[in-house]
C-alpha positions in Angstrom: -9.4 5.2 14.4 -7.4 8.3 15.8 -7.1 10.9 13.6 -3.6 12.4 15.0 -0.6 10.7 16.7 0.4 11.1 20.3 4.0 12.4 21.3 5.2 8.9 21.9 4.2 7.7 18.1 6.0 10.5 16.9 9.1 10.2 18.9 9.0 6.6 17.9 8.2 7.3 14.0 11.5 10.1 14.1 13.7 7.9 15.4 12.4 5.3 12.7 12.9 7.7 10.4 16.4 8.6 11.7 17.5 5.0 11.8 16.6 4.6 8.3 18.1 7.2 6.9 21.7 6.9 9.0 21.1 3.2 7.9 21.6 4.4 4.2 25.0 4.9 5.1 25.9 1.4 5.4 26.4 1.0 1.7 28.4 -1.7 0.1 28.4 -1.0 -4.0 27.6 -4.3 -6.4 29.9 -4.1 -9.4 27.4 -6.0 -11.5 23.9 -4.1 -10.0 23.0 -0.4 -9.7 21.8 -2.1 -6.4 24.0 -1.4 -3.4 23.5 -3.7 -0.3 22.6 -1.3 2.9 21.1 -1.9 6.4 18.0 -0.4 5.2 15.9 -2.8 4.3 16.8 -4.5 7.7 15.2 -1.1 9.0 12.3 -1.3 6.9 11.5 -4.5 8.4 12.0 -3.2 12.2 9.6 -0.3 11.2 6.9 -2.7 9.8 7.2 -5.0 12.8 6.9 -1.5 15.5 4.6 0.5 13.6 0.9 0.0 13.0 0.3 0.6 9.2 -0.5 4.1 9.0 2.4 5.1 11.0 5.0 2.5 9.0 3.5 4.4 6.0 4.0 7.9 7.2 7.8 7.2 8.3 8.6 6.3 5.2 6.6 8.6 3.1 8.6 11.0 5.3 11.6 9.6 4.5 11.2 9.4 0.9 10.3 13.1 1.2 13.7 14.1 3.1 15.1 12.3 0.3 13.5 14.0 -2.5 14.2 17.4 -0.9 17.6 16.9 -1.3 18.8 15.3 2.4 21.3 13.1 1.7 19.3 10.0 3.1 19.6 7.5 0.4 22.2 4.9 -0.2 26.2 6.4 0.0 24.7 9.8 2.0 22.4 10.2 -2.1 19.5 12.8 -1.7 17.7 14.5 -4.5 14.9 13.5 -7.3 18.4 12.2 -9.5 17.9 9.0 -7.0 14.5 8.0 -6.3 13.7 8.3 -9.8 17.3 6.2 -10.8 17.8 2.5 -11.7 17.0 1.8 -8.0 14.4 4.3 -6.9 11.7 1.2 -7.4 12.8 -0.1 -4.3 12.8 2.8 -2.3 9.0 3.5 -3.6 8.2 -0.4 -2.9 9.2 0.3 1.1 6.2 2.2 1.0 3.2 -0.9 0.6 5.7 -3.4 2.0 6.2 -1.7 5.1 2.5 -1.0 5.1 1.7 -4.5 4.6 4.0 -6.4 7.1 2.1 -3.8 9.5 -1.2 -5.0 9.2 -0.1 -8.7 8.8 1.7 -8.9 11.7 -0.4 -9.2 14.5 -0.8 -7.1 17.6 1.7 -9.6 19.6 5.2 -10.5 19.2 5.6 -14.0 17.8 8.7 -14.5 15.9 7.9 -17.1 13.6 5.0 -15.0 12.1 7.6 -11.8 11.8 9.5 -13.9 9.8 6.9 -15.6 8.0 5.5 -11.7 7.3 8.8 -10.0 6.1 9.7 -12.7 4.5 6.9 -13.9 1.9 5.0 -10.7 2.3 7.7 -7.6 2.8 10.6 -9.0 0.4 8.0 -10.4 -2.5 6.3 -6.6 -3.0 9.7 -4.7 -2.2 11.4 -7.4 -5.0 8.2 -6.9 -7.5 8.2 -3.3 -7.3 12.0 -3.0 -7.4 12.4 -5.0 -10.1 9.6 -3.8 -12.4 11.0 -0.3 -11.8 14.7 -1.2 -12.7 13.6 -3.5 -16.1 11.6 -0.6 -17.6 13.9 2.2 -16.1 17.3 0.6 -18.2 15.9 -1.5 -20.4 17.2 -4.9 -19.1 15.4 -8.3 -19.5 13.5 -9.5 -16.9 16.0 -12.6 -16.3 19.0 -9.3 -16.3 17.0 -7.3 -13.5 16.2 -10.8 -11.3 19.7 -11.2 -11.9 21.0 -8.0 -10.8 18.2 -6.9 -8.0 17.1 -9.8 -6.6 18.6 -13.1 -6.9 22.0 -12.5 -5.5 20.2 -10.4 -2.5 17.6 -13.1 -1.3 19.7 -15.0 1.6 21.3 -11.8 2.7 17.6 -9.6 3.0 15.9 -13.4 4.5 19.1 -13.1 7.5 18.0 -9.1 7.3 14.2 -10.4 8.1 15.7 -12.8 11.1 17.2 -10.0 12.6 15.1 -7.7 12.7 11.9 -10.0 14.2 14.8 -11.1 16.6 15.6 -7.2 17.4 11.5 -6.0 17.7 11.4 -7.9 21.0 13.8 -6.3 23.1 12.5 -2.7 21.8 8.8 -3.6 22.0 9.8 -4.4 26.0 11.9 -1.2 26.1 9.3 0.7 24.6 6.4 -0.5 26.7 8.3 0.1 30.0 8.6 3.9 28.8 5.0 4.3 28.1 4.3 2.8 31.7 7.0 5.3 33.3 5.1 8.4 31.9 1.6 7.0 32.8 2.9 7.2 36.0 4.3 10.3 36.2 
């Protein structure tokens, strides 16, 4: 195993990093959660699917740092400790092992029913279990009030979120292996 990343990792895990935190502004509040619905997750997924593990990890341990440091790259433009160790911080720690996960479960080759399969009973199970242990012993709710407030009513909306994104990893795994061939060339 390599012990640094190339340019083109890097330029990939930035963007990655980018797109996840612009995603944050997508943010559509919950009146009865502290959970807002965002793209992120959908870009947790893309990273998963794109990265191998270690550099899924470091994207989002990167991200999570902006965020701590005050950035506003959280959900609604947030940044600062205030969020990440909030009601819904759990989930933002879970993208951590989930996006690791999905990484090394995915295969070296695109095949979208696996991608599915992976962000789907692997990716939204830890990022769920996490979450929700996080946000029961963070308010004080009962386990059946934090399924009910962060997760049940976002399952079908994070499995289309999973669809997408092992529907959108093609066309950028094709895009992205054209521009590694153009600069071997050059």
């Amino acid at each position: 195993m390599k012990s640094h990343f190339s340019i083109q990792d890097l330029t990939k895990m930035a963007l990655l990093t980018a797109l996840i935190s612009v995603s944050a502004y997508i943010n559509i509040p919950i009146p009865f959660s502290p959970v807002s619905i965002t793209a992120q997750t959908l870009v947790v997924n893309l990273i998963a699917l794109l990265l191998p593990p270690r550099q899924a990890g470091f994207c989002i341990l990167v991200y999570m740092l902006l965020g701590l440091a005050g950035l506003p790259v959280f959900s609604g433009g947030a940044g600062g400790p205030a969020k990440l160790f909030g009601p819904s911080g759990g989930y933002i720690f879970s993208w951590l092992p989930a996006a690791m996960a999905m990484a090394a479960l995915k295969g070296r080759r695109y095949h979208f029913v696996r991608f599915c399969t992976v962000t789907i009973l692997v990716g939204m199970p830890i990022i769920y279990a996490i979450g929700t242990i996080y946000m029961k012993f963070f308010t004080g709710m009962t386990w059946m009030a934090a399924l009910s407030a962060a997760v049940i009513p976002f399952i079908p909306l994070d499995i289309f979120k999973c669809i997408a994104a092992a529907l959108i990893v093609r066309p950028v795994q094709i895009s992205l292996a054209r521009t590694e061939n153009f600069s071997r060339v050059k």
